[in-house]
C-alpha positions in Angstrom: 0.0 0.0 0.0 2.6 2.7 1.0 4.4 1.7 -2.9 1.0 2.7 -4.4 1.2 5.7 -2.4 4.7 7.0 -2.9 4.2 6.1 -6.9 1.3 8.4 -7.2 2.9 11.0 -5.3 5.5 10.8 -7.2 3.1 10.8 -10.6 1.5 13.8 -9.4 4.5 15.7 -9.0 6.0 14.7 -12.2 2.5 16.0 -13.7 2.9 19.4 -12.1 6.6 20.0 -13.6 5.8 19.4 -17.2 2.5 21.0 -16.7 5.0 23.9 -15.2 7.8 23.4 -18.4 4.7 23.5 -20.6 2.8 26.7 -19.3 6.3 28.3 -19.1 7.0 27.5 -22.9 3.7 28.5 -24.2 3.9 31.8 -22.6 7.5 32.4 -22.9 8.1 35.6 -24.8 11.4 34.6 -26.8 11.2 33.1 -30.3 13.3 30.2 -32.1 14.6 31.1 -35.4 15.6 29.0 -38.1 18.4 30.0 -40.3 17.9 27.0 -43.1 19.9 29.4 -45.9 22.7 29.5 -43.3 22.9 33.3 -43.9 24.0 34.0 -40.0 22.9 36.5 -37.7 22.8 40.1 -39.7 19.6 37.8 -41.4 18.3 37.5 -37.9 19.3 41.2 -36.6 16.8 41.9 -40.1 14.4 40.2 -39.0 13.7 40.8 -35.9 14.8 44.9 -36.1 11.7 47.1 -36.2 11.0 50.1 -38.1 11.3 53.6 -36.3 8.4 55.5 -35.8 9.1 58.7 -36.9 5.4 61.7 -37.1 5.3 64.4 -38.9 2.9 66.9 -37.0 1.2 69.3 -39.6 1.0 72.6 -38.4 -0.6 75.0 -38.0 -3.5 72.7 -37.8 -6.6 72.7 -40.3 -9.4 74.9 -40.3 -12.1 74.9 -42.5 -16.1 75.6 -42.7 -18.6 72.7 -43.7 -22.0 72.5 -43.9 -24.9 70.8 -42.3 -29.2 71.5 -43.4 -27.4 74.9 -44.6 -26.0 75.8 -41.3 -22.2 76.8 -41.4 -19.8 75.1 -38.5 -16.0 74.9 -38.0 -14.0 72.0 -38.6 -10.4 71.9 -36.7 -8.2 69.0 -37.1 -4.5 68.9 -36.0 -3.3 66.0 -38.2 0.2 63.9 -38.0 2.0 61.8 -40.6 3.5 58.5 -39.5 6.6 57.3 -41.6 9.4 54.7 -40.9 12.4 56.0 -43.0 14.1 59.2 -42.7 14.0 59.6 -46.3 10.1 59.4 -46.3 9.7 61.8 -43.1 12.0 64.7 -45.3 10.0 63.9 -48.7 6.7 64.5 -46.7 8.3 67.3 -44.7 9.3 68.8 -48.4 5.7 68.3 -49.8 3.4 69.9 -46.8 2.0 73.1 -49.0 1.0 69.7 -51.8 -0.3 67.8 -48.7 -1.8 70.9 -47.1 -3.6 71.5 -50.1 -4.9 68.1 -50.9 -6.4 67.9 -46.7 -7.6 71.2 -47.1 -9.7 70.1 -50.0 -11.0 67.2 -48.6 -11.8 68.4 -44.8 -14.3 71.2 -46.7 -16.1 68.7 -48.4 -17.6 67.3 -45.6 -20.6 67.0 -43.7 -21.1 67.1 -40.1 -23.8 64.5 -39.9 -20.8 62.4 -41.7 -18.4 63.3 -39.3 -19.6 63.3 -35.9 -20.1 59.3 -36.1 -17.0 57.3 -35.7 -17.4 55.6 -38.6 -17.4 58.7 -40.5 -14.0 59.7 -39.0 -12.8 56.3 -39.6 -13.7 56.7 -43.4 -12.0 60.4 -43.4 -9.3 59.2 -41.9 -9.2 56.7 -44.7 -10.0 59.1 -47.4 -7.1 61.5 -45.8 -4.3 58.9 -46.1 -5.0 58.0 -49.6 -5.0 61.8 -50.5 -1.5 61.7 -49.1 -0.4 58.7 -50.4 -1.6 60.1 -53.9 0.3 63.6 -53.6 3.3 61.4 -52.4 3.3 59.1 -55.5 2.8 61.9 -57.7 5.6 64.5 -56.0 8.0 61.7 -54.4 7.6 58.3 -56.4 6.2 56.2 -53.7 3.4 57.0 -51.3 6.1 57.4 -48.3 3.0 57.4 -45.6 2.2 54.9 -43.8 -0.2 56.3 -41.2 -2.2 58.8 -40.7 -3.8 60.1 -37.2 -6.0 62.7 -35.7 -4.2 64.4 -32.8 -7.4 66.7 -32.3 -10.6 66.9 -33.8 -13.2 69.3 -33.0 -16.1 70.8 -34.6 -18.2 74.2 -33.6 
């Protein structure tokens, strides 16, 4: 009796450690990777390097009129660029009056019923990057944007 008792102890604890080992794998926050091409650690450094943020704050910020069951209100939105090279962040600083332009555009042709809804910002905001990514490609090559954001939005 005290065998069966010592062996299922001992089962029990043996459970517990590799359900330990397991839960500590699963959640372990480290990755394996596998060099199969053999090309060393500069591919691994590539890998796992991430982009730098780098935001391009538009100033002064936008302020335009829009409509709304002819009613006139103010639209003010302080916009900021997001790119990851240093090359794109100078080509977008370079092409603000293009950019400015293009937002400008856009922000007056909307309506407040549109824009007070989340979805309707969400669609702007949308609307806003491809107009930048547009003026980009046309002034710069490549779009050179890769995010767009609303810092403030308010409308009077």
């Amino acid at each position: 009796m005290k065998k069966i008792i010592i062996i299922v102890v001992i089962l029990v604890l043996l459970l517990i450690i590799a359900a330990g080992g397991a839960l500590f794998m699963l959640t372990s926050k480290s990755s394996v990777v596998v060099d199969p091409e053999g090309e060393g650690e500069e591919a691994v450094e590539e890998m796992v390097e991430k982009p730098e943020r780098m935001y391009l704050e538009i100033r002064p910020p936008f302020v335009v009129t829009i409509t709304s069951n002819d009613k006139s209100y103010f639209l003010q939105v302080e916009t900021a660029l997001l790119a990851y090279s240093q090359e794109d962040f100078d080509a977008l600083e370079k092409n603000q009056p293009a950019i400015k332009a293009a937002l400008v555009d856009l922000y007056s042709e909307q309506k407040v019923d549109f824009i007070k809804t989340k979805s309707g910002k969400d669609e702007l905001k949308a609307a806003a990057l491809e107009e930048v990514e547009r003026v980009m490609k046309d002034a710069y090559g490549k779009k050179a944007v890769q995010g767009i954001f609303f810092t403030k939005f308010v409308i009077q």
